[in-house]
Kinemage of the C-alpha trace (Angstrom):
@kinemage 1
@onewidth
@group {chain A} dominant
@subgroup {mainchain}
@vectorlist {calphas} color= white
{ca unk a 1} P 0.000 0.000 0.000
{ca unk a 2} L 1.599 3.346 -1.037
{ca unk a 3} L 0.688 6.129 1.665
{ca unk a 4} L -2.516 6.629 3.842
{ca unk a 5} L -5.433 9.843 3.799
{ca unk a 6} L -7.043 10.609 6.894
{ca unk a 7} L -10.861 10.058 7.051
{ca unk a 8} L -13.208 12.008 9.801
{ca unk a 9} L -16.234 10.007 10.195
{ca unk a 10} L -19.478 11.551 12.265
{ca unk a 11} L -21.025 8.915 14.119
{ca unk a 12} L -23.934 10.282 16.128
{ca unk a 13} L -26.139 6.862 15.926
{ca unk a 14} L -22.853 5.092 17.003
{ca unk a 15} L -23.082 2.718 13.562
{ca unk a 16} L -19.197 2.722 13.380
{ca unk a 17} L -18.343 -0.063 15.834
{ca unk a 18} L -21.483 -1.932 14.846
{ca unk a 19} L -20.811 -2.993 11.278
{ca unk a 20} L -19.984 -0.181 9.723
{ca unk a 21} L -16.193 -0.099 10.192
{ca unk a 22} L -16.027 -3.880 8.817
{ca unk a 23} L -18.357 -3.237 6.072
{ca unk a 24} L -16.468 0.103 4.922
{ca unk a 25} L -12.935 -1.125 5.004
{ca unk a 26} L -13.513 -4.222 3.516
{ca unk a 27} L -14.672 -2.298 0.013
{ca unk a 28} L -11.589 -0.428 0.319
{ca unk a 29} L -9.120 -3.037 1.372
{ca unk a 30} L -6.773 -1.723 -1.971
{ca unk a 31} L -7.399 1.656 -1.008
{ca unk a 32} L -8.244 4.671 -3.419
{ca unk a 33} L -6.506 6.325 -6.496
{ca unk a 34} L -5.465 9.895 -5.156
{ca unk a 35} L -4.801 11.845 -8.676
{ca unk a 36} L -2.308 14.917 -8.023
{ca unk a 37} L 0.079 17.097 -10.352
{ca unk a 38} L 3.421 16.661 -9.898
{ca unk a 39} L 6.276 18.346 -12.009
{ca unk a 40} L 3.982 19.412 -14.360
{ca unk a 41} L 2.944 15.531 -15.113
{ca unk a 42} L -0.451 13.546 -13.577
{ca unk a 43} L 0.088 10.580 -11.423
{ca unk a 44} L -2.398 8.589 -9.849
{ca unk a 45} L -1.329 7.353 -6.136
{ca unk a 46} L -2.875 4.302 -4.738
{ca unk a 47} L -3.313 5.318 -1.000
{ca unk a 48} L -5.129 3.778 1.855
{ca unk a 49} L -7.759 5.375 4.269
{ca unk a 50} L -7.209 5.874 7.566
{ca unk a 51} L -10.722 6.675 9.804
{ca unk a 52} L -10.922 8.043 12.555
{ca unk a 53} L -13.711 10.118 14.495
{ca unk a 54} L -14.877 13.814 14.998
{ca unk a 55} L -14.080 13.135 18.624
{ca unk a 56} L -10.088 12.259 18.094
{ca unk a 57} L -9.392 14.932 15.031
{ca unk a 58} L -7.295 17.640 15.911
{ca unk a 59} L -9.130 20.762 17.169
{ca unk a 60} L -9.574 23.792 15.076
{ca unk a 61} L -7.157 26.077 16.159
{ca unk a 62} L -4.291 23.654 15.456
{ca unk a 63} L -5.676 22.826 12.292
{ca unk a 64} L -5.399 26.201 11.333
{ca unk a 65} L -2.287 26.415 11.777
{ca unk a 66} L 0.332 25.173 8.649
{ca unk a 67} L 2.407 23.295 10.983
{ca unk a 68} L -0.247 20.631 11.161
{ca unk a 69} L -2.219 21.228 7.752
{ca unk a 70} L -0.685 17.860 6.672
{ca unk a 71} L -2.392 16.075 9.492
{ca unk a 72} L -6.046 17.388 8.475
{ca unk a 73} L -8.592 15.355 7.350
{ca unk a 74} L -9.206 14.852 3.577
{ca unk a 75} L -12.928 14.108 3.719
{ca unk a 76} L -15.710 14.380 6.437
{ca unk a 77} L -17.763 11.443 6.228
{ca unk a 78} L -21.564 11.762 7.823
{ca unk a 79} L -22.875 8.012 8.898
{ca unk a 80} L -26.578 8.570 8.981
{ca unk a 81} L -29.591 5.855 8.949
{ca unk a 82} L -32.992 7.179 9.235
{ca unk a 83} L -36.257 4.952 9.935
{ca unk a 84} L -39.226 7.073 8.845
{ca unk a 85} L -39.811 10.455 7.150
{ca unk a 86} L -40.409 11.791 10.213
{ca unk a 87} L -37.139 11.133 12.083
{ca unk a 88} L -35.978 12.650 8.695
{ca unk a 89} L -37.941 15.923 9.386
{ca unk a 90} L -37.406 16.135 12.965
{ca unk a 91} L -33.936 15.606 13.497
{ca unk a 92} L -32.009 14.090 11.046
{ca unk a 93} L -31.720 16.744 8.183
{ca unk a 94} L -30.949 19.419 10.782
{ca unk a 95} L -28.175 17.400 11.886
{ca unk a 96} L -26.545 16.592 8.856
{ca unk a 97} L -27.252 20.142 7.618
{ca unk a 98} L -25.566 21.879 10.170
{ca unk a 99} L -22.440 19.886 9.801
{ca unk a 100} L -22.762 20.191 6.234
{ca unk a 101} L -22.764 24.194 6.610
{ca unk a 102} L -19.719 24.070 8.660
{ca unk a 103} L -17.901 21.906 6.384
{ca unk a 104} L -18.679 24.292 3.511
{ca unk a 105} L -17.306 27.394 5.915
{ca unk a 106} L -14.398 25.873 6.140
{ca unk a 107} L -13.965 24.837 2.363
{ca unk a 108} L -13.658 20.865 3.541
{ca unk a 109} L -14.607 18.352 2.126
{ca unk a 110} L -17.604 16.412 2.619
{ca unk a 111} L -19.782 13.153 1.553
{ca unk a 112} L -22.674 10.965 3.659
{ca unk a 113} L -22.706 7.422 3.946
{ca unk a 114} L -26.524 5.914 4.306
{ca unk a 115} L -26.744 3.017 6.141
{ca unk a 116} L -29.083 0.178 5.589
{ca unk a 117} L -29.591 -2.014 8.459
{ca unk a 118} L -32.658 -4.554 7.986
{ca unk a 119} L -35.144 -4.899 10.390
{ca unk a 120} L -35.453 -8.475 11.969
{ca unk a 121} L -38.737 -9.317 10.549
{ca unk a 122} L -41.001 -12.424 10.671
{ca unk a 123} L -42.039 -12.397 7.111
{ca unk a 124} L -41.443 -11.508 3.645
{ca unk a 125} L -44.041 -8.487 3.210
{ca unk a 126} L -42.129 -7.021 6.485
{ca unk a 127} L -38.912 -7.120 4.642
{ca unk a 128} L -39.917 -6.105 1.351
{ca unk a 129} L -41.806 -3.074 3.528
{ca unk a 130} L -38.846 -1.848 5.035
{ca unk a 131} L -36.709 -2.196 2.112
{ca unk a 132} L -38.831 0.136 0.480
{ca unk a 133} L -39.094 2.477 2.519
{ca unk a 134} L -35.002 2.895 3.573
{ca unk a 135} L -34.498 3.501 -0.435
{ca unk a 136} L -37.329 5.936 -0.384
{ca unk a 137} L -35.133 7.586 2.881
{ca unk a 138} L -31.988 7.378 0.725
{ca unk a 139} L -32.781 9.368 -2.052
{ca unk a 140} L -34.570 11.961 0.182
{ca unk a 141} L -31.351 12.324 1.749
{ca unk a 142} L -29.626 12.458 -1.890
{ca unk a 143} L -32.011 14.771 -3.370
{ca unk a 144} L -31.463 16.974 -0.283
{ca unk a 145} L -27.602 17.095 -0.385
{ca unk a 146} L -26.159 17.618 -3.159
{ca unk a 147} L -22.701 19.561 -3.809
{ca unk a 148} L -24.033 23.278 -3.642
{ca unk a 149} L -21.776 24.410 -6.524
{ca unk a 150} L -22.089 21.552 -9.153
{ca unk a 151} L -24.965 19.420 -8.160
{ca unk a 152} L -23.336 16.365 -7.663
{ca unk a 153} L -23.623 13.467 -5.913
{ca unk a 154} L -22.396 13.066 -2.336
{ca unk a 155} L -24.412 10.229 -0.538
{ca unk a 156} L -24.006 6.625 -1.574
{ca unk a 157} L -25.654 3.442 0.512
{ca unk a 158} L -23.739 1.119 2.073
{ca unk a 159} L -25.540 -2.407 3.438
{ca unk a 160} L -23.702 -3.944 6.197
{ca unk a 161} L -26.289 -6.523 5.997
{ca unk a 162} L -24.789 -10.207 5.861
{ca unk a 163} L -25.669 -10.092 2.452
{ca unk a 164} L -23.814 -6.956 1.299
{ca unk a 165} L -26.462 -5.925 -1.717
{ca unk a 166} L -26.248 -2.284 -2.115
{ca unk a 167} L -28.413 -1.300 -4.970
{ca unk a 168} L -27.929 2.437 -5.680
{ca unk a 169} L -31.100 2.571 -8.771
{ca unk a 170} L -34.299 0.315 -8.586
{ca unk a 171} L -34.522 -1.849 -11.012
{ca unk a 172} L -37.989 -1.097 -13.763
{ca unk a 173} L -40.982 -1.789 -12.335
{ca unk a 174} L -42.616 -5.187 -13.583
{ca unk a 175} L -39.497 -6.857 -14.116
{ca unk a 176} L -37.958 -10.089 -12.851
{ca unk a 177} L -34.150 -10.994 -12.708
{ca unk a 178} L -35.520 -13.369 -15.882
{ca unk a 179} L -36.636 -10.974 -18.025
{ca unk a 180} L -40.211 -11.439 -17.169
{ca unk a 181} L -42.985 -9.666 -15.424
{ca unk a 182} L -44.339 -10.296 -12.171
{ca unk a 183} L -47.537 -9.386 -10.801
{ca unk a 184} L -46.043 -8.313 -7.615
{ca unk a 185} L -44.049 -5.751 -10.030
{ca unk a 186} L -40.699 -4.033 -9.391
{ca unk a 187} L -40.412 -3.008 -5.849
{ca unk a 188} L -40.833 -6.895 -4.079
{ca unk a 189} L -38.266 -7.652 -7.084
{ca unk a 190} L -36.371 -5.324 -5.412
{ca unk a 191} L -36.546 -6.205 -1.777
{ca unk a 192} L -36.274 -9.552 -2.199
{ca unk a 193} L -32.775 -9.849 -3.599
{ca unk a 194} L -31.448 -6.089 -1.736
{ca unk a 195} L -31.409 -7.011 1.696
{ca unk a 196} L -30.614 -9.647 4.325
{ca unk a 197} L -32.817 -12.665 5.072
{ca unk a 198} L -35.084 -11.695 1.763
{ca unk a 199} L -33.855 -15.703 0.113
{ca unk a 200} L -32.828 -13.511 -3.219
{ca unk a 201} L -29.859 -15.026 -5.155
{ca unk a 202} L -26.678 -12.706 -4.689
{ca unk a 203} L -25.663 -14.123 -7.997
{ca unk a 204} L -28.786 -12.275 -9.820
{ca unk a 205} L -26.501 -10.243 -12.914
{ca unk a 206} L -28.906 -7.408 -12.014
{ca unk a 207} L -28.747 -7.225 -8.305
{ca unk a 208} L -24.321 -7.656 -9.112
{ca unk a 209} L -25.276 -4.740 -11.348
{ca unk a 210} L -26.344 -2.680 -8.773
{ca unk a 211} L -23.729 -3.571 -5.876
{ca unk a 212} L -21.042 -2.090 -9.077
{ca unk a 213} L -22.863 0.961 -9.391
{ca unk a 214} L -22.704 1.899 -6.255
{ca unk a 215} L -19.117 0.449 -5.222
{ca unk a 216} L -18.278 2.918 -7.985
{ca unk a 217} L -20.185 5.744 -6.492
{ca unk a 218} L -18.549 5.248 -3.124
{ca unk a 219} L -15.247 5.329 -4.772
{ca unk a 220} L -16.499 8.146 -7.094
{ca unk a 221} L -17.412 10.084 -4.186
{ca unk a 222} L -14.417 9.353 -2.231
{ca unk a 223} L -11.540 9.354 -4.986
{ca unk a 224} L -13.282 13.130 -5.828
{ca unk a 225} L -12.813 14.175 -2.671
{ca unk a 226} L -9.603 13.303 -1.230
{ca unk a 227} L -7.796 14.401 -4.592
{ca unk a 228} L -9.807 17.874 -4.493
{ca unk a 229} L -8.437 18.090 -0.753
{ca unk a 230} L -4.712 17.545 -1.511
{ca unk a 231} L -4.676 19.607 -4.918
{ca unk a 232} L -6.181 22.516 -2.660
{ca unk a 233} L -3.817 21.798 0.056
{ca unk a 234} L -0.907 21.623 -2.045
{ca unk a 235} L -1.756 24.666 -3.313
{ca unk a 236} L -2.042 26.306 0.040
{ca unk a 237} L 1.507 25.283 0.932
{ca unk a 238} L 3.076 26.993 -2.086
{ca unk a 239} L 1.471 30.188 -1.311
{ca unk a 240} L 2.219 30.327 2.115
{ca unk a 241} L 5.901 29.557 1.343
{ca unk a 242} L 5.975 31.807 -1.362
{ca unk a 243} L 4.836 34.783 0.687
{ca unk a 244} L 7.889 34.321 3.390
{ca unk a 245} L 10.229 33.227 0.906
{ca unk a 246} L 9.621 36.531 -0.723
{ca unk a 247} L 10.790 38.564 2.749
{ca unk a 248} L 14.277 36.382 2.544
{ca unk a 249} L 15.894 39.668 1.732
{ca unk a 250} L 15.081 41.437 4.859
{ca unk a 251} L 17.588 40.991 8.348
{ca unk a 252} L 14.100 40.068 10.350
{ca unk a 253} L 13.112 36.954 8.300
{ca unk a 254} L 11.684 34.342 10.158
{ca unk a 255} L 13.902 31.531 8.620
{ca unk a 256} L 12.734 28.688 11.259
{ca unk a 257} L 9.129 29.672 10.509
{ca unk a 258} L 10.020 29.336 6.652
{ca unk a 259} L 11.197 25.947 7.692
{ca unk a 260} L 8.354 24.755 9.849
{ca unk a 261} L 5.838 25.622 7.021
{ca unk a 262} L 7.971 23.652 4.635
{ca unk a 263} L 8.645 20.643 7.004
{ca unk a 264} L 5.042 20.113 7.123
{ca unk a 265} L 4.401 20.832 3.265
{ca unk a 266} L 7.145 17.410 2.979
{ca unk a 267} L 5.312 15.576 5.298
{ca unk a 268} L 2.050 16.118 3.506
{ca unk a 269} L 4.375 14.362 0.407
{ca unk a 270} L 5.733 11.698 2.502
{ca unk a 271} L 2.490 10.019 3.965
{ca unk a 272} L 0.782 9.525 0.280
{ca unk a 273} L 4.646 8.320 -0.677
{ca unk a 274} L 5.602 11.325 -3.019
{ca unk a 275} L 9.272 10.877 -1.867
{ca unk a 276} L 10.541 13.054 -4.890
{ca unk a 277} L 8.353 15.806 -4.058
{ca unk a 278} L 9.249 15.701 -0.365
{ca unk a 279} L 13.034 15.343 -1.203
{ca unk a 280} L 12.940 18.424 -3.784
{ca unk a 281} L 11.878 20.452 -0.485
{ca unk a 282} L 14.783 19.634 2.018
{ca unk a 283} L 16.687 20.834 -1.050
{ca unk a 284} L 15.361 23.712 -1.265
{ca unk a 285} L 15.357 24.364 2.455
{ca unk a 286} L 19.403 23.943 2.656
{ca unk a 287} L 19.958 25.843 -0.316
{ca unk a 288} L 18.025 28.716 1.173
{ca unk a 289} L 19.998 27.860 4.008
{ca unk a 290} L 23.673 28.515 1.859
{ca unk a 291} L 21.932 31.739 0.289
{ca unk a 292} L 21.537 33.112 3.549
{ca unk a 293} L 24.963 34.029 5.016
{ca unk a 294} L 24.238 36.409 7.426
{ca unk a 295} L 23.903 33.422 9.666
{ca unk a 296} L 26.508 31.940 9.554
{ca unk a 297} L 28.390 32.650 12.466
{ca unk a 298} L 25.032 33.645 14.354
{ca unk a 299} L 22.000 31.603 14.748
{ca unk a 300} L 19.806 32.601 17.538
{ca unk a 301} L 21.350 34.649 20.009
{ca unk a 302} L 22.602 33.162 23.514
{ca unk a 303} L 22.410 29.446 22.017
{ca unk a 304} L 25.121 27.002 22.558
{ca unk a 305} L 26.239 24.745 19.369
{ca unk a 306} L 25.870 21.532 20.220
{ca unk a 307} L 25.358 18.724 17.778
{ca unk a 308} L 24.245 14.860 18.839
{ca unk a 309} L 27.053 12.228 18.590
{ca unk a 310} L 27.118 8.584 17.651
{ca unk a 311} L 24.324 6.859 16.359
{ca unk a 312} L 21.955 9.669 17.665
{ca unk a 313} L 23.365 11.690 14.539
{ca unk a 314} L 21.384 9.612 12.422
{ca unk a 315} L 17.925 9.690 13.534
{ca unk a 316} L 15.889 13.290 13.635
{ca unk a 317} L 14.379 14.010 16.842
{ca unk a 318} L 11.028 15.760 17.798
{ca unk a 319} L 12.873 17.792 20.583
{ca unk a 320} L 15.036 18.872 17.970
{ca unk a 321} L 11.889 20.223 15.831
{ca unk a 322} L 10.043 21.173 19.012
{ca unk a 323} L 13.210 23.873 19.371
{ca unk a 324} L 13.263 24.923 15.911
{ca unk a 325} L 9.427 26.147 16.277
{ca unk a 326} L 10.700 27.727 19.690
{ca unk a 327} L 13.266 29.345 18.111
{ca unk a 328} L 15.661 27.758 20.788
{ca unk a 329} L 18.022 25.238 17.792
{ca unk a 330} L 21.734 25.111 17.575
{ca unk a 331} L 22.319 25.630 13.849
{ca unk a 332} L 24.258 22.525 14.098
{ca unk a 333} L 21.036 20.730 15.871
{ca unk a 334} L 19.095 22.322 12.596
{ca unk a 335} L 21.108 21.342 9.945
{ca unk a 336} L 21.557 17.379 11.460
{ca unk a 337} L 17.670 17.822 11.608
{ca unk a 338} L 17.494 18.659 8.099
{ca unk a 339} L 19.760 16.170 6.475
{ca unk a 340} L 18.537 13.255 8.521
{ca unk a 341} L 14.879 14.021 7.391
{ca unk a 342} L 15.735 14.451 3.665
{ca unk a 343} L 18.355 11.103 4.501
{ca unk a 344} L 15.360 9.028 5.675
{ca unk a 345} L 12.857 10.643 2.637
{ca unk a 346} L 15.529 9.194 0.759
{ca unk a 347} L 15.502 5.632 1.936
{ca unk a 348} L 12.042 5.377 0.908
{ca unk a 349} L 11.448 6.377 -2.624
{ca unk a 350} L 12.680 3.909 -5.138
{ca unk a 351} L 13.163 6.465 -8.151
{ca unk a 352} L 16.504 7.245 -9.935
{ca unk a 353} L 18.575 9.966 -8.340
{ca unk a 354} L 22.185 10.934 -9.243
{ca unk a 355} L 24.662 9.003 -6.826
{ca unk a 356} L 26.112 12.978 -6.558
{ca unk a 357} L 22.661 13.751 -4.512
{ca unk a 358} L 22.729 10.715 -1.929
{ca unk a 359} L 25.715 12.332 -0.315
{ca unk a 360} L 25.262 16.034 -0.877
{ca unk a 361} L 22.814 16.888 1.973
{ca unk a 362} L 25.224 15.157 4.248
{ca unk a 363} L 28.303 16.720 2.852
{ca unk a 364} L 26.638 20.134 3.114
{ca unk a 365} L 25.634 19.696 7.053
{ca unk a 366} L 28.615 18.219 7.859
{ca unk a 367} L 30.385 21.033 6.671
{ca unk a 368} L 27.792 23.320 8.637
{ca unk a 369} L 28.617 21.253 11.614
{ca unk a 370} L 32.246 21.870 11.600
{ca unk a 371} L 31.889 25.725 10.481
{ca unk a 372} L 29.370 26.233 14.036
{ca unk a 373} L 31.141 23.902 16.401
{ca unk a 374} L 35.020 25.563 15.459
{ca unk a 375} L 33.500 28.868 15.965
């Protein structure tokens, strides 16, 4: 699996732990194409989901912050089941439109999972009933929310029934899985093969139809959303470095803020595995590093250069970036910081880089190293 995407799911029925988790990550066990831009060329990114709940995501002033925009969610998932119109009209479309609003505030993305969970019945007409009438709740719900600029889609069904049918269209009315009408026409069709306990045949070509259509709207939905995210965020990172790069000039320029936003820009690279991207960064961040020679000789006033030893050199530390955003680093701390984090980006990636590179971030710091600790 190359890389992982945060998921946020909202869970106010408390569905997650009861089938829904299972259900969910067993359609995505290969994960999702994330499509991105890189160098001017489109790549598509196999990268697997990682959920986790309103309750544990970070809170909203850190995630406003660019130190941590790489640990964001990509997609805010709503997990909503409703049994009647009027739960619908009472509660449930308040609920999901407030978040909704709030996600649109923020420019997030967004997308709702409907749940179908059949009733335990005692006959068939009870089951075919409440078939019905949870599609009839879907596509209220879909007609509902839509995305406000474009119109499209952004709730797909999911049965965690121990059948797993998830039809997203009904099929015509008066028509068999034969070809043939029945008097009962389309809807006990329907609910006989769509849900648990019903006796349809899972191996019906129409009812496999329907589970494809909708796997591919879930992934539709998804594979939309995540790559929107990380285009947008991407694109957020480059602005925000290109408005402090451009006050490099000046004698008050915040290099170790510079640095922080970029670290985190990397990281956003690193954990969907664009290694090249992340690597191109720490270059960038020790040639800006060269350019600047007013520091040499002065880092931040009143700190002593000190630099690790032994196999500790190897290994960035997060005490070592916890005193870079304090503005409390040894340059030499920095620069071993730097070169071990491009070393490890390094390790990773499996493209073709000249041998010259491998060594020159090294070379660079240990020549940095020398310069602080002799002066």
């Amino acid at each position: 699996m190359s890389g992982f995407l945060g998921v946020t799911y909202h869970d106010r029925q408390r569905m997650w732990g009861n089938g829904v988790s299972g259900t969910f990550m067993s359609h995505f066990q290969k994960g999702i194409e994330l499509v991105t831009q890189s160098s001017g060329h489109k790549f598509v990114k196999r990268v697997a989901l990682l959920c986790e709940s309103a309750e544990d995501q970070i809170s909203q002033a850190d995630a406003s912050n660019s130190d941590n925009w790489y640990r964001c969610t990509y997609v805010h998932m709503i997990i909503v089941r409703c049994n009647n119109i009027v739960e619908w009209r009472q509660s449930t479309r308040s609920y999901i439109k407030h978040l909704v609003d709030g996600f649109e505030r923020q420019n997030d993305e967004w997308c709702i999972m409907y749940i179908y969970v059949p009733k335990p019945v005692h006959t068939e007409a009870e089951h075919v009933a409440d078939l019905v009438e949870q599609r009839k709740m879907y596509r209220t719900v879909q007609k509902a929310f839509g995305a406000r600029d474009t119109g499209e889609q952004r709730c797909c069904w999911l049965d965690i029934s121990p059948a797993k049918n998830c039809p997203s269209e009904p099929r015509p009315s008066g028509t068999t899985s034969n070809g043939g009408s029945s008097a009962g026409g389309g809807a006990n069709a329907d609910a006989a093969g769509g849900g648990s306990g019903g006796g349809g045949d899972t191996e019906d070509p129409v009812l496999e139809e329907l589970n494809r259509k909708d796997q591919a709207l879930r992934l539709h939905i998804l594979m939309d959303a995540v790559s929107r995210t990380f285009q947008r965020r991407r694109k957020k990172y480059e602005r925000e470095v290109e408005i402090l790069r451009d006050d490099m000039s000046s004698d008050s320029w915040d290099y170790c803020r510079f640095f922080v936003t970029c670290e985190s820009s990397a990281k956003m690279f690193e954990r969907v595995h664009l290694f090249e991207d992340a690597l191109h960064i720490y270059d960038m961040l020790e040639q800006v590093d060269a350019a600047r020679t007013s520091t040499r000789g002065q880092w931040m006033k009143g700190q002593t250069l000190a630099c690790k030893k032994g196999s500790a050199i190897l290994t960035p530390s997060s005490r070592q970036r916890a005193e870079i955003k304090n503005y409390s680093c040894s340059r030499a701390d920095f620069m071993q910081y730097v070169s071990c984090s491009a070393c490890f980006v390094f390790g990773c990636t499996h493209t073709n880089r000249h041998p010259q590179n491998t060594y020159d971030n090294p070379s660079r710091w240990f020549a940095a190293c020398c310069c602080c600790c002799c002066c």
